[in-house]
Backbone as CSV, one residue per row, in Angstrom:
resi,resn,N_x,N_y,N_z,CA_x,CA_y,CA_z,C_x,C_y,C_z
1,UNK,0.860,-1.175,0.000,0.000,0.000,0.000,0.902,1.233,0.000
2,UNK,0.355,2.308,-0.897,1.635,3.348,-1.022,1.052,4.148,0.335
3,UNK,2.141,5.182,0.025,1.588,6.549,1.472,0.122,7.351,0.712
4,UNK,0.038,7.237,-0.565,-1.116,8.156,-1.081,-2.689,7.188,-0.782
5,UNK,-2.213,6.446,-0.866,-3.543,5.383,-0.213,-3.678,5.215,1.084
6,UNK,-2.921,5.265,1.716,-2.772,4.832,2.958,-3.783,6.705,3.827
7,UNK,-2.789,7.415,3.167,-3.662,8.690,3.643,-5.073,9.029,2.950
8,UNK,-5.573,8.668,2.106,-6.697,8.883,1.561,-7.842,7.344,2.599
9,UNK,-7.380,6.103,3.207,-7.845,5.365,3.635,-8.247,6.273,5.009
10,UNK,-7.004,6.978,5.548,-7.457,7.546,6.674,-8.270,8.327,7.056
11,UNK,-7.809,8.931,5.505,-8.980,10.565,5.665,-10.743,10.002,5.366
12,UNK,-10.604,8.682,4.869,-12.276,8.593,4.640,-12.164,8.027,6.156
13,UNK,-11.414,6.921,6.903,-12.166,6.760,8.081,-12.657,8.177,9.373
14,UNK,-11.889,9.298,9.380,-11.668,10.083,9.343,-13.352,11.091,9.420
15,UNK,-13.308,11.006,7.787,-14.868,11.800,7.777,-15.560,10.806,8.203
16,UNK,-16.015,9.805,8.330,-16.717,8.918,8.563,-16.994,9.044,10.527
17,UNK,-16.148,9.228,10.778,-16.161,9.851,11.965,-16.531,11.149,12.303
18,UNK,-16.256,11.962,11.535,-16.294,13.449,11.382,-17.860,13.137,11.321
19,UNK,-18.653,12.134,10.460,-20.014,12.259,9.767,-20.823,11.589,11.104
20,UNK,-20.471,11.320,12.124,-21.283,10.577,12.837,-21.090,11.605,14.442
21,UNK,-20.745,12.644,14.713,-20.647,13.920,15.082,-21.948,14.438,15.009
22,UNK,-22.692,14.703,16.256,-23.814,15.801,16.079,-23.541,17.036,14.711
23,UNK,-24.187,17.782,14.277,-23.976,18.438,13.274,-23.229,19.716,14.061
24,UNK,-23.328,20.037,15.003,-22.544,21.508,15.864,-21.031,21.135,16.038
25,UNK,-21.176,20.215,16.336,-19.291,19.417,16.616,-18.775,19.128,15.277
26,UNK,-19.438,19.221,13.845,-19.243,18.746,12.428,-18.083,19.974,11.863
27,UNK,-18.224,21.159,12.775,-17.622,21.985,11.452,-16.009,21.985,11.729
28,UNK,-15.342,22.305,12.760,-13.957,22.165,12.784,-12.986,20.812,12.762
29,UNK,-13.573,19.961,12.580,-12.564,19.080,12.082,-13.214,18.415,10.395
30,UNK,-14.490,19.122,10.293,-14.809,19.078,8.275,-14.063,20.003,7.919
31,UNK,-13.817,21.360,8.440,-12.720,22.096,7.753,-11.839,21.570,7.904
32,UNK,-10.878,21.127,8.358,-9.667,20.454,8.209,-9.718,19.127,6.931
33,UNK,-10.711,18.648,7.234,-11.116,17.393,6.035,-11.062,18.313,4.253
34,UNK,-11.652,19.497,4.962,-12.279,20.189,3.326,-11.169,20.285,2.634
35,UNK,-9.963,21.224,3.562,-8.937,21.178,3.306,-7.597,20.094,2.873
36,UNK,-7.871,19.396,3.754,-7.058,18.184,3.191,-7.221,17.381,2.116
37,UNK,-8.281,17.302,1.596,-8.839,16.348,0.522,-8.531,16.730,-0.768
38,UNK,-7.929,17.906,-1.232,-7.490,18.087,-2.366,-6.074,17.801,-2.323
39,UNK,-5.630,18.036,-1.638,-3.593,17.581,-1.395,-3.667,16.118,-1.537
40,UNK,-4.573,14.910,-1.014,-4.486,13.538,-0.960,-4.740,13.349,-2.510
41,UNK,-5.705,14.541,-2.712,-6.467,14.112,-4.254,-5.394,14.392,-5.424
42,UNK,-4.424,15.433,-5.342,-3.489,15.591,-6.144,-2.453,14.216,-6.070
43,UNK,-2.048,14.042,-4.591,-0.764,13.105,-4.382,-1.706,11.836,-4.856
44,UNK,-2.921,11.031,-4.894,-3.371,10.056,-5.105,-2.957,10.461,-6.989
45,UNK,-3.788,11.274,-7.336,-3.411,11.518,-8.805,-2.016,11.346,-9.637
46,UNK,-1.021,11.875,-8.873,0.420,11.772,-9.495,0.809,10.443,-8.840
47,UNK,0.788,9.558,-7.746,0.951,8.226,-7.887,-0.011,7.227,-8.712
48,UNK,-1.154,7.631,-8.995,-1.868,6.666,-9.917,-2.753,6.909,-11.516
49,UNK,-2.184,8.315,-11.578,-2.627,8.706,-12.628,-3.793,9.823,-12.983
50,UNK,-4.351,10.102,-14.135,-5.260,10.787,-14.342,-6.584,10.704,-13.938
51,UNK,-7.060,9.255,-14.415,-8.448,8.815,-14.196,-8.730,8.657,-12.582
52,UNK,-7.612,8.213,-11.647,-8.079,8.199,-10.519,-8.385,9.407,-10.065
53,UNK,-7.328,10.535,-10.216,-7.719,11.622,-9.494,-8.949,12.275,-9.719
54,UNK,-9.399,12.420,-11.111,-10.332,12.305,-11.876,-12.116,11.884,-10.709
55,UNK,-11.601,10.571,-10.274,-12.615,9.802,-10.245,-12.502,10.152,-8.681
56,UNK,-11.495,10.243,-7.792,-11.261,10.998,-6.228,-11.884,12.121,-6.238
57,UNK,-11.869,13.256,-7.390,-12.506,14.476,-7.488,-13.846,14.570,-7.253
58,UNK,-14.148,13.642,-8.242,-15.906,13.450,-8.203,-16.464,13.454,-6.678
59,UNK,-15.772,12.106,-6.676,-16.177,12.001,-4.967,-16.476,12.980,-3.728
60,UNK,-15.325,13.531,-4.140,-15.023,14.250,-3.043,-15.922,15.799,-3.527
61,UNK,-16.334,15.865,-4.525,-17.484,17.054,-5.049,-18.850,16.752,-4.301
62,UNK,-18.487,15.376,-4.575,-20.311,14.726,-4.585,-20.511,14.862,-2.974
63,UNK,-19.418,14.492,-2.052,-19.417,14.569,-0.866,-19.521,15.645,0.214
64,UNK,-18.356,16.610,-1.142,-18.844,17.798,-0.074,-19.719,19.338,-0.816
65,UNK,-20.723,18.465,-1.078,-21.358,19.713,-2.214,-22.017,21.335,-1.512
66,UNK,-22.843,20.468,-0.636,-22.904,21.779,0.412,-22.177,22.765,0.786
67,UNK,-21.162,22.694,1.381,-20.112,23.253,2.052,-19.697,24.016,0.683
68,UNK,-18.944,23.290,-0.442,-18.669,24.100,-1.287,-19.644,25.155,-2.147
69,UNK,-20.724,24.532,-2.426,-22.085,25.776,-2.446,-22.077,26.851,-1.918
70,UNK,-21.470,26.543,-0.633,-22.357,27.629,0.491,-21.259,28.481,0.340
71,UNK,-19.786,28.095,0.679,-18.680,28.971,0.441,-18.744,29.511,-0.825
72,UNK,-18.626,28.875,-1.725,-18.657,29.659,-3.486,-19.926,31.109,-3.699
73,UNK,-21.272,30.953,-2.625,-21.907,31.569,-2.784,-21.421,32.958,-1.818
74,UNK,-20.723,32.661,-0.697,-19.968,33.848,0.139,-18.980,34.226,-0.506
75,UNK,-18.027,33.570,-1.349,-16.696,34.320,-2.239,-17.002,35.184,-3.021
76,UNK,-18.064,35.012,-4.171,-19.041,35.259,-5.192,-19.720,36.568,-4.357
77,UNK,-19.715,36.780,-3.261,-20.742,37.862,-2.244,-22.042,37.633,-2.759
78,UNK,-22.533,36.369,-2.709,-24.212,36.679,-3.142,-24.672,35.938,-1.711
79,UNK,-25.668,35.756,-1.436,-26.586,35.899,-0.302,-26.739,34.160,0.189
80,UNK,-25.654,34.131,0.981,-25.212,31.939,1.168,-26.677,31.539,1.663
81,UNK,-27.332,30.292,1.226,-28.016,29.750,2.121,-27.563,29.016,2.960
82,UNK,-28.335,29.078,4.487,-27.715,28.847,5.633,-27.993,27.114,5.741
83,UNK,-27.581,26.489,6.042,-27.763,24.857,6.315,-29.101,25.207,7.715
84,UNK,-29.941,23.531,7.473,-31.060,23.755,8.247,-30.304,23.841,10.333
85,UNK,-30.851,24.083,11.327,-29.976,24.270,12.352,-30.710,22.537,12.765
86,UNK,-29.656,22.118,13.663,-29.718,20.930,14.511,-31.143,21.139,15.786
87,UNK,-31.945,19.654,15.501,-33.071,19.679,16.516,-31.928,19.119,17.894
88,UNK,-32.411,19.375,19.163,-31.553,19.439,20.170,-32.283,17.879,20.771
C-alpha cells in the first residue's frame, strides 16, 4: 500500500467519523477534512494517474457539495443559504 492510499484510507475513516458527530461538533474538524482532501487528491493523482484523481474528485465534489455551495456563494458575495440548524 503506497503513502497516497494509505492517507486517503485515513482521511475517509476520518470523515466517517467526522459524519457521525452531532452536526454543531461537524464543522472544525470538516474544515480540516475540506482542506485536506485536495492535497491527498493531487498526491493520489500523481501516484496513480489521471483517471483516478479524476474519479477521487468526483467524490469528493459529490461529498462535499454543500459546504462548497455555500462557500462559493460567500466568495461570489451573493446571499449563502444557511444549512437547516440541529433539533436538540
Amino acid at each position: 500500500m503506497t503513502a497516497s492510499t494509505l492517507a486517503a484510507v485515513l482521511w475517509v475513516f476520518a470523515a466517517t467519523g467526522v459524519a457521525l458527530l452531532p452536526m454543531r461538533r461537524q464543522f472544525p474538524p470538516g474544515v480540516v477534512l475540506l482542506i485536506a482532501a485536495p492535497v491527498i487528491i493531487f498526491w493520489l493523482g500523481m501516484d496513480f494517474g489521471l483517471i483516478i484523481g479524476a474519479a477521487a474528485s468526483a467524490a469528493f465534489i459529490s461529498m462535499f457539495r454543500n459546504p462548497i455551495r455555500f462557500y462559493w456563494r460567500k466568495w461570489r458575495r451573493l446571499e449563502p443559504v444557511q444549512p437547516p440548524k440541529d433539533h436538540p
